[in-house]
N, C-alpha and C positions, 0 to 999 in steps of 0.2 A: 805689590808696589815696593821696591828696591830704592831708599832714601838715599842710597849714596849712590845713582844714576843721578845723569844729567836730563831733563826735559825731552832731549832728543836722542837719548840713546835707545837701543831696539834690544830684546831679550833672543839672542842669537839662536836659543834652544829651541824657544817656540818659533820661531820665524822658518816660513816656508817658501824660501826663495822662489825655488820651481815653480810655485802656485803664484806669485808675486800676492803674498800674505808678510805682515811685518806687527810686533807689537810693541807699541813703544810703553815708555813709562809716564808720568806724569807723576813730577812731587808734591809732596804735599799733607797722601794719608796720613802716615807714620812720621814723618819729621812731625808734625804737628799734632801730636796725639790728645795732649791733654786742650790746648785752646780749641782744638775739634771738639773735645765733649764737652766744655767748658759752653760753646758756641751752641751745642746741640742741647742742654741739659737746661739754661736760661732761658733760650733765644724761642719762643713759641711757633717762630714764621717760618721755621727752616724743617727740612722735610727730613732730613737727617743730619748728625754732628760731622759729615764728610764736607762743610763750604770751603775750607779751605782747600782740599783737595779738586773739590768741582772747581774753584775759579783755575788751577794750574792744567785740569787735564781740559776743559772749555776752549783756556787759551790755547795750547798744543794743538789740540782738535782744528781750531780754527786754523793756525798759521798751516800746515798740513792738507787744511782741503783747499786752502786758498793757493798752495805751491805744486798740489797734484789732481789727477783725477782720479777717482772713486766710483765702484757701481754700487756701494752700499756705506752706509752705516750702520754699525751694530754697538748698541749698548747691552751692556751683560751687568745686572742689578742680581745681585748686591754690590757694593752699597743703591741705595736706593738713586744717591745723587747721580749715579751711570746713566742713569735711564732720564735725570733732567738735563744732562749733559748731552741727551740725544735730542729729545725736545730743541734744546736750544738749537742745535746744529738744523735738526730737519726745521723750523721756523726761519734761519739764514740762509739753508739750501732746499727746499720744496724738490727739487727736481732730484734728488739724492732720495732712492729707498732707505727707512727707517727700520731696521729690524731692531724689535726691543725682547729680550730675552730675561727669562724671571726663573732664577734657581731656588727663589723662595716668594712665597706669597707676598704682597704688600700690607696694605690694608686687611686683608681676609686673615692675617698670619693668627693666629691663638696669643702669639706672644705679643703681639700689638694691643695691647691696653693698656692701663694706667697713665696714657696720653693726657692735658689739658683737652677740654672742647677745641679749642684754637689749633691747638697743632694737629691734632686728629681731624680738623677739618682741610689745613694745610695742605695734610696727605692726602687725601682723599679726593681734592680738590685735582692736585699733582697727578695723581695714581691715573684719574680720568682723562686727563690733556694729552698723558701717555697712549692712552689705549687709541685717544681720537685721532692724533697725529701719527702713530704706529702705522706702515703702510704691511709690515707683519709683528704678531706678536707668539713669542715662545714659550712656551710652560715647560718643565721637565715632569710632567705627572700628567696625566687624565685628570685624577682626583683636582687638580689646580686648576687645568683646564675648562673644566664643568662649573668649578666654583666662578670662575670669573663670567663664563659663557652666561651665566647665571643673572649673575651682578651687571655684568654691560651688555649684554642682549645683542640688538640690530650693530652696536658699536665695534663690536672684536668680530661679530659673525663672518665667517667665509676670509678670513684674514688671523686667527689664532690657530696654534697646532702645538703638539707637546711631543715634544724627542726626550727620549729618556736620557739620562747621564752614560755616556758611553763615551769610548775611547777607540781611535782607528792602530790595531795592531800593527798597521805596517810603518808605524811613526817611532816603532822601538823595534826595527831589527836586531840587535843582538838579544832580544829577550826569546827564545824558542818556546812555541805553544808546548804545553804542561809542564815547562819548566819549573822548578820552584824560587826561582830567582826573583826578588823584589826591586 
């Protein structure tokens, strides 16, 4: 997230016109750093220190589906609040496939402890509204995949799948295979 864009500007790099693909930005993360952990480190009810950023990229999201048409939604968590920012959207559009994709575990993480009972339930609470409203859900791992298939059973079943972290070579032409160029 790029603090000195506007709400509606698009990242030209990753934009795939030919696909009619576009990623805009939403302010918020980084201008607001510290009242984000400030928010996230008090506040028991909040699923992550990202609210400021979820209510700017929420709003964009909305004026956006409300000006175009969509065959998908896709939230991409981390931050965790991506993935409530889908929620909210597929809850306002039902008829919009939700794709929720997890680069990192939520709840199941190791490094998720030392939560309050309260926010640990918050999350947990979050993590499953996810899964139930998801019309698909992404892991980059087996190993995440099995954990969660695990933990939400009949809920993710025949609707989760794990793609590995990978990258489409032909989106960097000047780079030639065995190049050493970085």
């Amino acid at each position: 997230i790029n603090p000195k864009l506007s709400p509606e500007k698009t990242d030209k790099g990753l934009t795939l016109s030919d696909k009619n693909i576009n990623i805009y930005y939403a302010l918020g993360l980084e201008i607001n750093y510290y009242l984000n952990y400030f928010i996230g480190r008090f506040f028991d009810a909040i699923v992550d220190g990202k609210i400021i950023w979820r209510f700017f990229a929420l709003r964009l999201a909305l004026k956006l589906l409300k000006a175009n048409k969509y065959e998908a939604i896709l939230s991409f968590s981390q931050p965790f609040s991506s993935a409530t920012v889908g929620v909210c959207l597929k809850e306002k559009y039902p008829q919009i496939p939700l794709i929720s994709y997890f680069s990192d575990p939520w709840t199941i993480n190791p490094y998720f402890s030392g939560l309050s009972a309260s926010k640990t339930r918050a999350n947990e609470e979050m993590e499953k509204k996810v899964m139930e409203l998801s019309d698909t859900v992404v892991f980059c791992s087996q190993g995440i995949l099995d954990s969660y298939t695990k933990k939400y059973g009949e809920i993710i079943r025949g609707k989760a799948f794990f793609i590995p972290h990978a990258f489409d070579l032909d989106l960097y032409p000047e780079i030639k295979e065995g190049s050493q160029e970085k």
